[in-house]
TORDO-358732 format. One record per residue: residue number from 1; residue in three letters; x, z, y of N, C-alpha, C, O in turn. Coordinates in steps of 0.05 Angstrom, whole numbers. Example, Ala and Ser with C-alpha at 12.3 -4.5 7.8 and 13.67 -1.06 7.14 Angstrom:
<sites>
(site 1, "ALA", (264, 156, -114), (246, 156, -90), (264, 156, -66), (285, 169, -66))
(site 2, "SER", (257, 142, -45), (273, 143, -21), (258, 157, 1), (268, 161, 23))
</sites>
This chain:
<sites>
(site 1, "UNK", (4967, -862, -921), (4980, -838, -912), (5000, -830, -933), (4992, -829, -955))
(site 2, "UNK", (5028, -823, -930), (5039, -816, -941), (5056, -782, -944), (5060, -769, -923))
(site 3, "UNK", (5061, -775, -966), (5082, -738, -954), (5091, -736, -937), (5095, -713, -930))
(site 4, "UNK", (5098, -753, -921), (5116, -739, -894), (5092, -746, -864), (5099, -746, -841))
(site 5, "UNK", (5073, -751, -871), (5048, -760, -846), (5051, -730, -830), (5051, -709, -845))
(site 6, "UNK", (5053, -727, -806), (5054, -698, -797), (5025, -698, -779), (5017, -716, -763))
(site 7, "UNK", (5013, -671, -788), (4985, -667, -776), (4984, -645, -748), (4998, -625, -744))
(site 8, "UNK", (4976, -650, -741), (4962, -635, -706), (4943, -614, -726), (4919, -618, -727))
(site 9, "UNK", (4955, -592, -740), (4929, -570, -744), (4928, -553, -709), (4947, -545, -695))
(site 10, "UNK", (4899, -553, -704), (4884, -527, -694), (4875, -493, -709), (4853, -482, -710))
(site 11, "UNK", (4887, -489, -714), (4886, -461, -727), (4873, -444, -713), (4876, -446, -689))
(site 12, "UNK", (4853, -421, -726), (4835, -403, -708), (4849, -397, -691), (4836, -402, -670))
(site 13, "UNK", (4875, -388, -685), (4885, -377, -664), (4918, -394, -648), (4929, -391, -627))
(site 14, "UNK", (4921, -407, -668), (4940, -427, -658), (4945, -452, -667), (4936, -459, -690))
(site 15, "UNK", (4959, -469, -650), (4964, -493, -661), (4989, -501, -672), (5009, -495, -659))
(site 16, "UNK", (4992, -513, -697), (5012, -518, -722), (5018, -544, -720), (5003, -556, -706))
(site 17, "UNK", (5039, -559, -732), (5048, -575, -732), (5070, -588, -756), (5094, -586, -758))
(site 18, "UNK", (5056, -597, -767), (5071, -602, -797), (5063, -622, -819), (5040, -630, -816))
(site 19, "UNK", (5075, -630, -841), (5065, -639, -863), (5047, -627, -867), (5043, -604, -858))
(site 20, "UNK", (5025, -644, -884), (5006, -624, -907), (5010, -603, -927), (4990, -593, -938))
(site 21, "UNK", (5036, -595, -933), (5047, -583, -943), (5056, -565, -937), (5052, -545, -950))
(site 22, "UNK", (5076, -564, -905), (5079, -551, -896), (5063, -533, -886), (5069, -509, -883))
(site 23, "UNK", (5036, -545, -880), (5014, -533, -857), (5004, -517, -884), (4997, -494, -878))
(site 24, "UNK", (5001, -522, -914), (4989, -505, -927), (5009, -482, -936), (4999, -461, -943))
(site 25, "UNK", (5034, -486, -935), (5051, -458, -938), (5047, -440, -919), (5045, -416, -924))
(site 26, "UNK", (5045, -455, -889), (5045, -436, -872), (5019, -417, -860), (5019, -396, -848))
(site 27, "UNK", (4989, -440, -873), (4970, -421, -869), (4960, -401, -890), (4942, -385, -886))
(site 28, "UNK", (4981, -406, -920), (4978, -384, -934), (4993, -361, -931), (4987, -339, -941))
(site 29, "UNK", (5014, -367, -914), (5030, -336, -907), (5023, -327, -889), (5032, -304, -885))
(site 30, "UNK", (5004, -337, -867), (4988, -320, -850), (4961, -310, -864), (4954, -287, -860))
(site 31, "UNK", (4951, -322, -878), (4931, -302, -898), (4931, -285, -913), (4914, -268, -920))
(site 32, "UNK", (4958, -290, -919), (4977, -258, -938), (4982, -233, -912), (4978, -209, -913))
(site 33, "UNK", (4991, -251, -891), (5000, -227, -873), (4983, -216, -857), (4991, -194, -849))
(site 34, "UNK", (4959, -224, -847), (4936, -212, -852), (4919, -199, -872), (4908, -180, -861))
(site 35, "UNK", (4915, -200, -886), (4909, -197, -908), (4924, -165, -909), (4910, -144, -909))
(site 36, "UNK", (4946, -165, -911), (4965, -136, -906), (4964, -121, -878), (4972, -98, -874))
(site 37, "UNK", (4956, -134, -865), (4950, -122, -834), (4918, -115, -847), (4920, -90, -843))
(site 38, "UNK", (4898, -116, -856), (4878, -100, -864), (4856, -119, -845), (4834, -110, -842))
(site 39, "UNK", (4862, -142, -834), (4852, -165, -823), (4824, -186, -841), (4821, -209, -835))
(site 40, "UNK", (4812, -178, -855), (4797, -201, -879), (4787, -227, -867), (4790, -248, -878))
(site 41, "UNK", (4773, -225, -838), (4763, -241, -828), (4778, -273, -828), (4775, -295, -837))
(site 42, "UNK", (4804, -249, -804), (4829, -272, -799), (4841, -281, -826), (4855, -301, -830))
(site 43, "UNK", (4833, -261, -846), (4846, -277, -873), (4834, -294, -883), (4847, -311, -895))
(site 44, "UNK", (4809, -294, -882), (4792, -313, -896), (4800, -339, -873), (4805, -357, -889))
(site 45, "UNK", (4802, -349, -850), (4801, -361, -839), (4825, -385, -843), (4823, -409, -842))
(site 46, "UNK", (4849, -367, -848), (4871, -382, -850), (4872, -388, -885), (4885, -409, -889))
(site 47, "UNK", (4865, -381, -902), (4855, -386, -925), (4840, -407, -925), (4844, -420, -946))
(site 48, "UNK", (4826, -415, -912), (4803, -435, -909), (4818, -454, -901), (4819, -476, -912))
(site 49, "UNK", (4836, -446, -874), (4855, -473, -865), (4876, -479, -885), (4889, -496, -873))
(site 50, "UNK", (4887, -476, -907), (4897, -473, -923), (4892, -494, -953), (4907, -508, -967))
(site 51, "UNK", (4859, -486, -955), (4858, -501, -972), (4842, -526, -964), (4835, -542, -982))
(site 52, "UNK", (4836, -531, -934), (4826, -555, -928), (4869, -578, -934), (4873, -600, -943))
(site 53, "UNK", (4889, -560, -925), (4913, -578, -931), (4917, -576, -956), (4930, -596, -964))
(site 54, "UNK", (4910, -552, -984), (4916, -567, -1002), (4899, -597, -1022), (4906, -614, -1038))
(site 55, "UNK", (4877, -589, -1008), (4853, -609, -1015), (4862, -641, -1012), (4859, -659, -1028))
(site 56, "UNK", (4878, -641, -980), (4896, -668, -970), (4916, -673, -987), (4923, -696, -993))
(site 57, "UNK", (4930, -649, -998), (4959, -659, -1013), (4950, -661, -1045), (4968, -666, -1060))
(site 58, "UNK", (4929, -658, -1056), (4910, -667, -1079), (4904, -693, -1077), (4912, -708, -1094))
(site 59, "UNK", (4887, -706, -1051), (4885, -732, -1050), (4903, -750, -1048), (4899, -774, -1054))
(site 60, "UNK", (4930, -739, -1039), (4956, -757, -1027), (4958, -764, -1058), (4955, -787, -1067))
(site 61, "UNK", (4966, -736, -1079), (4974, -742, -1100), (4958, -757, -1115), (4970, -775, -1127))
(site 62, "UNK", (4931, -754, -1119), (4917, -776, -1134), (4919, -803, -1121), (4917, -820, -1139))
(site 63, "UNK", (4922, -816, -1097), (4928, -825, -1096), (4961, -850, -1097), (4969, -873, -1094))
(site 64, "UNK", (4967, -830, -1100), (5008, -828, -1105), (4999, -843, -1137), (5009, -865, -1141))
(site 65, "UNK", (4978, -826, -1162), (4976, -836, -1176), (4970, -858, -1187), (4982, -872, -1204))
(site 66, "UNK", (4946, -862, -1175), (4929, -890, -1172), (4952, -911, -1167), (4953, -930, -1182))
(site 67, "UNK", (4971, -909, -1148), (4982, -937, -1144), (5006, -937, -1159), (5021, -957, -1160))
(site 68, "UNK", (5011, -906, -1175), (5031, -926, -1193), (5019, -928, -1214), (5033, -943, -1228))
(site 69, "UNK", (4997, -921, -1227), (4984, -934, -1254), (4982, -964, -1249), (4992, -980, -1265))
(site 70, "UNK", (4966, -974, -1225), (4969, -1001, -1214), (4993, -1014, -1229), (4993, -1030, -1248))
(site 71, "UNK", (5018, -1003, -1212), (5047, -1014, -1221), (5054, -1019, -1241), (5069, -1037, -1247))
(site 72, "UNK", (5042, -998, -1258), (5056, -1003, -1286), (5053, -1022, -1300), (5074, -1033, -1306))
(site 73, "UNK", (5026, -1032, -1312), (5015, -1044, -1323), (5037, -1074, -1311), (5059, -1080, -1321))
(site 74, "UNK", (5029, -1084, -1295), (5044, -1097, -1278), (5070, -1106, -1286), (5080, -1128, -1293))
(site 75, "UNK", (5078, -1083, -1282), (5115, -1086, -1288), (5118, -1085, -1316), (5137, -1096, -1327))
(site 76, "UNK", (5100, -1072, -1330), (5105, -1078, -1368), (5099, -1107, -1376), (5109, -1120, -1395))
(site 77, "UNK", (5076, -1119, -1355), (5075, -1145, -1369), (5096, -1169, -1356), (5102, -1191, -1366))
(site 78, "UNK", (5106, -1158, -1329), (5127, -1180, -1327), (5147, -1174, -1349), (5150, -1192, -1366))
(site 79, "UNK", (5160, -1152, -1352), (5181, -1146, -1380), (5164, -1166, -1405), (5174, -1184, -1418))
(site 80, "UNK", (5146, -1157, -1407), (5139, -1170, -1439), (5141, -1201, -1438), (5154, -1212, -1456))
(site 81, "UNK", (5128, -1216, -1417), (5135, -1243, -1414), (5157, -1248, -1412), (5159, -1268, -1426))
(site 82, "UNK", (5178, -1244, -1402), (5204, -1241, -1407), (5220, -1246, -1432), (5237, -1262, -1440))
(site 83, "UNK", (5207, -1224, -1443), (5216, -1225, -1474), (5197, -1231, -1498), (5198, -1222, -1521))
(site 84, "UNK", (5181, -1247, -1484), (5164, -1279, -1500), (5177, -1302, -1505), (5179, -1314, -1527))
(site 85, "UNK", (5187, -1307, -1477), (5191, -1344, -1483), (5201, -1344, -1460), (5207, -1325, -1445))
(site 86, "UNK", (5203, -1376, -1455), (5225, -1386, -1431), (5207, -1376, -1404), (5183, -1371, -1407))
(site 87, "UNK", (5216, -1376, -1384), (5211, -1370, -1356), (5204, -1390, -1341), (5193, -1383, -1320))
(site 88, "UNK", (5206, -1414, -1345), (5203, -1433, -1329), (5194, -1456, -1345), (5200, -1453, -1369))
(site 89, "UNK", (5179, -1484, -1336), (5175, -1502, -1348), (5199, -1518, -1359), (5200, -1529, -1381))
(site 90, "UNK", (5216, -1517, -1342), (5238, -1534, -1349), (5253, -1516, -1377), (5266, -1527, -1394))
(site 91, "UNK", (5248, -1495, -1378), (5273, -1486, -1400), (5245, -1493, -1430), (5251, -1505, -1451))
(site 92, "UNK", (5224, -1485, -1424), (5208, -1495, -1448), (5206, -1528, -1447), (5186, -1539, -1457))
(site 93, "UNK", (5218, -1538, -1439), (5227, -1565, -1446), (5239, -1579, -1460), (5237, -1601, -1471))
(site 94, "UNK", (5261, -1554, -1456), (5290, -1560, -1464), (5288, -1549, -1489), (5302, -1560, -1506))
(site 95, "UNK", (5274, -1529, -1495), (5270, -1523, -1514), (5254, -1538, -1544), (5256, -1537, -1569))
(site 96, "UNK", (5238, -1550, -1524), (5210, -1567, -1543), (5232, -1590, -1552), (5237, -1592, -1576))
(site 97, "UNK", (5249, -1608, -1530), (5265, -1622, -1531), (5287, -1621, -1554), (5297, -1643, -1562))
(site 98, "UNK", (5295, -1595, -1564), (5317, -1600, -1580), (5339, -1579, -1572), (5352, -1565, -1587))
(site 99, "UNK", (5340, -1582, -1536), (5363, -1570, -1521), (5358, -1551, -1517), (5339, -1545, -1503))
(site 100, "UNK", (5383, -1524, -1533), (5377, -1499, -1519), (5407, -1496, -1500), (5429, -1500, -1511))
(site 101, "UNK", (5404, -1490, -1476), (5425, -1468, -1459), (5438, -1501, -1467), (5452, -1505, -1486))
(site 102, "UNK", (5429, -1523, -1448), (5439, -1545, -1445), (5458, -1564, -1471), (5473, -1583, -1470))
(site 103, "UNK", (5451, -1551, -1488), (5467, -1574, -1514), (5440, -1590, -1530), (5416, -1585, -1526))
(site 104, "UNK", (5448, -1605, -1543), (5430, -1629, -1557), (5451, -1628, -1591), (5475, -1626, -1597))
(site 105, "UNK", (5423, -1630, -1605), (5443, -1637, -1640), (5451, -1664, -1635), (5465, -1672, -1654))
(site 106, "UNK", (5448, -1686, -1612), (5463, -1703, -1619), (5487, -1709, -1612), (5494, -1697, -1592))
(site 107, "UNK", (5502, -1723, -1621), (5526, -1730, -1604), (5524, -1739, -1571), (5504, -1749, -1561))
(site 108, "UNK", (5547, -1733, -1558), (5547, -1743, -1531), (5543, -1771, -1528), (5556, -1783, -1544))
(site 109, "UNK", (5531, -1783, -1515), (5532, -1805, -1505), (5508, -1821, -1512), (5502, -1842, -1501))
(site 110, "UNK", (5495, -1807, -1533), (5472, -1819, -1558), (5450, -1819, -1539), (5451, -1806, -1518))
(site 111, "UNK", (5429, -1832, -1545), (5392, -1823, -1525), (5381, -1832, -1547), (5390, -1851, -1560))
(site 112, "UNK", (5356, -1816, -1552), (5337, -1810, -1569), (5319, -1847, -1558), (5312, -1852, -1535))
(site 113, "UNK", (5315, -1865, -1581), (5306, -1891, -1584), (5267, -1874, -1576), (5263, -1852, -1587))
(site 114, "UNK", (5251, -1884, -1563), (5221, -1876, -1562), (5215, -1906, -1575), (5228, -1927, -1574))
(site 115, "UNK", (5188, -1902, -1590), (5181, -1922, -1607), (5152, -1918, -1598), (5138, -1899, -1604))
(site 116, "UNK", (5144, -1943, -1579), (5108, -1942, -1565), (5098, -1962, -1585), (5075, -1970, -1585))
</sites>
């Protein structure tokens, strides 16, 4: 589920339609405005609906968190291998070999004699 998921609230007295966010702005300003209408009941009610959506936009965010702690770790160790050593078998070859970024200490034309 992501911030923009839009929910079907049932509200004691009507039905809402919105983000989790939205639906918690909007059932806290009917609990204020009750609340000033001298209403407690209806206030407590939309208060209640209120914090069942901030409770949702708590979980969104812990989980918002969870998957980028996941990421991180992740993406710091592709960077660090990176800036270890070669990337591929062939360039630690070239490297073990002699050749870096395709040159050789020997002259052109020369091949290294193997002695079995």
């Amino acid at each position: 589920m992501n911030r923009n998921h839009v929910f079907d609230s049932s509200g004691p007295d009507m039905r809402l339609r919105g983000t989790a966010q939205q639906l918690f702005e909007k059932y806290l300003q009917l609990g204020r405005d009750a609340t000033g209408a001298g209403d407690r009941v209806m206030a407590e009610s939309y208060f209640q609906h209120a914090e069942h959506y901030f409770r949702i936009l708590n979980a969104m965010n812990q989980a918002a968190a969870a998957a980028q702690a996941q990421r991180q770790p992740r993406q710091s160790m592709d960077h660090q291998s990176e800036q270890d050593g070669p990337s591929t078998e062939g360039e630690a070859e070239m490297i073990v070999n002699g050749h870096v970024n395709g040159e050789s200490d020997e002259p052109e034309g020369e091949q290294r004699e193997t002695i079995n």
